[in-house]
C-alpha positions in Angstrom: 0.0 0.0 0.0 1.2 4.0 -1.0 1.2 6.5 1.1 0.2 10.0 -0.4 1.8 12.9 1.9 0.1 16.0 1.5 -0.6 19.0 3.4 -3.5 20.3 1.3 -6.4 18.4 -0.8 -8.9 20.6 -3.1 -10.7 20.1 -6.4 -9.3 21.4 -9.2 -11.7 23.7 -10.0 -11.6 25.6 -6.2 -9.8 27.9 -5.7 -9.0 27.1 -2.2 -8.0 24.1 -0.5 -11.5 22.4 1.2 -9.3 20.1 3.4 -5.9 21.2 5.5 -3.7 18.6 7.5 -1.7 19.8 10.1 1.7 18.1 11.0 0.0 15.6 13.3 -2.0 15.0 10.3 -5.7 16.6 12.3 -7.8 18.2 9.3 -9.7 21.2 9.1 -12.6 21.0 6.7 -13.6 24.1 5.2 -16.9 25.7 5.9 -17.0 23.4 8.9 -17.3 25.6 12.3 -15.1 24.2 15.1 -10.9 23.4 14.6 -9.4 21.6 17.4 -7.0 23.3 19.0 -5.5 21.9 22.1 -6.7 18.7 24.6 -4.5 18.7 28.1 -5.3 15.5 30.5 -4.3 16.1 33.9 -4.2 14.0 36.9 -4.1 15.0 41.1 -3.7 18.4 40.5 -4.2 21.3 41.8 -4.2 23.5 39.0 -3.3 23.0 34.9 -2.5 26.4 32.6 -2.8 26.1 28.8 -0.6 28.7 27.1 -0.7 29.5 23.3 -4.5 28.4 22.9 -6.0 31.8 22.0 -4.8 33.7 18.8 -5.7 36.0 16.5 -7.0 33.5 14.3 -10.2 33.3 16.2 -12.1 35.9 17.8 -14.7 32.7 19.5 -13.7 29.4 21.2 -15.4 26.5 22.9 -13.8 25.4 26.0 -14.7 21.5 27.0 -13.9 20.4 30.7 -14.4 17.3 32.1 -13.1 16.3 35.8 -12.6 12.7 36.0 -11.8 12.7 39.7 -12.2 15.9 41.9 -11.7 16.6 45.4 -12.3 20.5 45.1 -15.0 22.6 46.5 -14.6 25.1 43.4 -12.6 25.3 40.5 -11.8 28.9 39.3 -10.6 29.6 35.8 -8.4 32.8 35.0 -6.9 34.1 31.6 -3.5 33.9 31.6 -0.9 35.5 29.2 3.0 35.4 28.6 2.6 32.2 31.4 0.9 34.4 33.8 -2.7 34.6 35.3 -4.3 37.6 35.4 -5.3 37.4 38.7 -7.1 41.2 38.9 -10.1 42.2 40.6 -12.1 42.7 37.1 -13.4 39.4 36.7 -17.1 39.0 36.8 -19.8 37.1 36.4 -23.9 36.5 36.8 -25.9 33.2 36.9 -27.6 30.8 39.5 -27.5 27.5 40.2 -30.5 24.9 40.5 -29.6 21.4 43.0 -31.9 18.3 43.5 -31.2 15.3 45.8 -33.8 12.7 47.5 -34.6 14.9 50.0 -34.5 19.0 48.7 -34.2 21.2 45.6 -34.1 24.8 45.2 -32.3 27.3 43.1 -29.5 30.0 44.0 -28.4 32.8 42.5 -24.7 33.2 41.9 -22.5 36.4 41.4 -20.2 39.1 41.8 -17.9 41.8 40.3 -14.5 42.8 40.8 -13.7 39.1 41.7 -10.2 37.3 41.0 -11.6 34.4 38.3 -14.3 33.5 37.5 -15.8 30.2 39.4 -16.5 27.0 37.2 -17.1 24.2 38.5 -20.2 23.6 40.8 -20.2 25.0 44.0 -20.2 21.0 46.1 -18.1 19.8 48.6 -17.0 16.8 46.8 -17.6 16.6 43.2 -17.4 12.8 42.3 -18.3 14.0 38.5 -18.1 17.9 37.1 -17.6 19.5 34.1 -18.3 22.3 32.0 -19.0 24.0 28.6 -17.6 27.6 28.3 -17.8 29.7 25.2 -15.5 32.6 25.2 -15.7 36.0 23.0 -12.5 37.5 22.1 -10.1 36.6 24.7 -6.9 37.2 22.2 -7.9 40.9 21.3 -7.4 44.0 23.7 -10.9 44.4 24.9 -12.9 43.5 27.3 -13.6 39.2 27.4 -17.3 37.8 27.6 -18.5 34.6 27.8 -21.3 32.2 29.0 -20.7 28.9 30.4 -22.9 25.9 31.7 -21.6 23.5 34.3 -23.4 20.0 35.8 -22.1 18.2 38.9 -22.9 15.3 40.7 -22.1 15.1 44.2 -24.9 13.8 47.4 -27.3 16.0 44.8 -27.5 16.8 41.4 -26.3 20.6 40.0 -26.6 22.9 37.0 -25.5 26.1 36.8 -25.5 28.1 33.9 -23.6 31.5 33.8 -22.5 34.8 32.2 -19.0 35.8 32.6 -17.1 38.9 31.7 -13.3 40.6 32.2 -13.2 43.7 32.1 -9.5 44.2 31.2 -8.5 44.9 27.8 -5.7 43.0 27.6 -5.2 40.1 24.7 -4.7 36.6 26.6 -3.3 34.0 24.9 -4.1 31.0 27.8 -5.9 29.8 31.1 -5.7 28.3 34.0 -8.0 26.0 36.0 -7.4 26.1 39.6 -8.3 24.1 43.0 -9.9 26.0 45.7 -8.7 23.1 47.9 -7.7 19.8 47.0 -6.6 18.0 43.4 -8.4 17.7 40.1 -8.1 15.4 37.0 -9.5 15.6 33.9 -9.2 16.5 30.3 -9.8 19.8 29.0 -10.3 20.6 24.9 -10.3 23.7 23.4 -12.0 24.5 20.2 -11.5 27.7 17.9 -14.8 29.1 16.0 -13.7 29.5 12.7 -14.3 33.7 11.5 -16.2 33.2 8.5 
């Protein structure tokens, strides 16, 4: 059997490639919305940085989270550049939470400004499963960062908690970090880039 190595496939006719490999051989399709970017696994932890994951290539990305084992009571995520968090007072963010277990349920309301990250995962004691689904608006460009995210958790009681998020700083980051409040984490974490046009 041949092996074909290209970088590039296209009709003829197009003017522009309609499939891309990369050098690990991932393809981007065009006109599809979503290029993989980055996927970090992690294990007893008590906090993981990405660096390099936000560029000017995307002004939109999907962050996937996924704690396999957790022994946190909250998970904060901070935008990081040049290897450092940004760790100023100009986080924010507004949302509730809604819980259910055998014996209660109830909903919560969840905010604050001029906080130090933005919390992510839910808000348990023990979280035996936790993840979350973030999208992010224009973390790599100098303006203010917005977001929304939707966590679930699974602890004694069931969790959802869907949010808004916003910094404030105009800064262009080009990372994260997802820290412990007490305890480790593992996981896997994937982050996607929405494609401009």
């Amino acid at each position: 059997m041949s092996t074909l190595a290209t970088t590039n496939i296209k009709h003829p006719s197009a003017a522009n490639p309609a499939i891309i490999l990369d050098s690990d051989g991932k393809a981007t399709v065009a006109g599809m919305g979503l290029v993989h970017i980055n996927t970090t696994t992690f294990s007893a932890v008590s906090s993981v940085s990405l660096n390099n994951v936000f560029t000017s290539d995307y002004d939109n990305y999907r962050i996937f989270f996924t704690a396999t084992a957790s022994t946190t009571a909250n998970a904060a995520m901070r935008l990081r550049v040049g290897g450092v968090d940004a760790s100023n007072g100009t986080y924010g963010q507004a949302g509730y939470y809604a819980y259910i277990n055998a014996a209660v349920s109830g909903f919560s309301s969840n905010g604050g400004v001029g906080l130090t990250s933005w919390p992510q995962t839910a808000p348990l004691s023990t979280l035996s499963e936790s993840g979350f689904i973030m999208d992010i608006q224009n973390p790599a460009r100098s303006v203010s960062t917005f977001g929304v995210h939707h966590t679930n958790g699974v602890d004694a009681q069931y969790l959802y908690a869907p949010r808004g998020v916003r910094h404030t700083t105009a800064t262009a980051y080009d990372g994260f970090s997802l820290i412990s409040s007490s305890g480790n984490m593992s996981g896997t974490v994937r982050v996607y880039g929405y494609k401009n046009s």
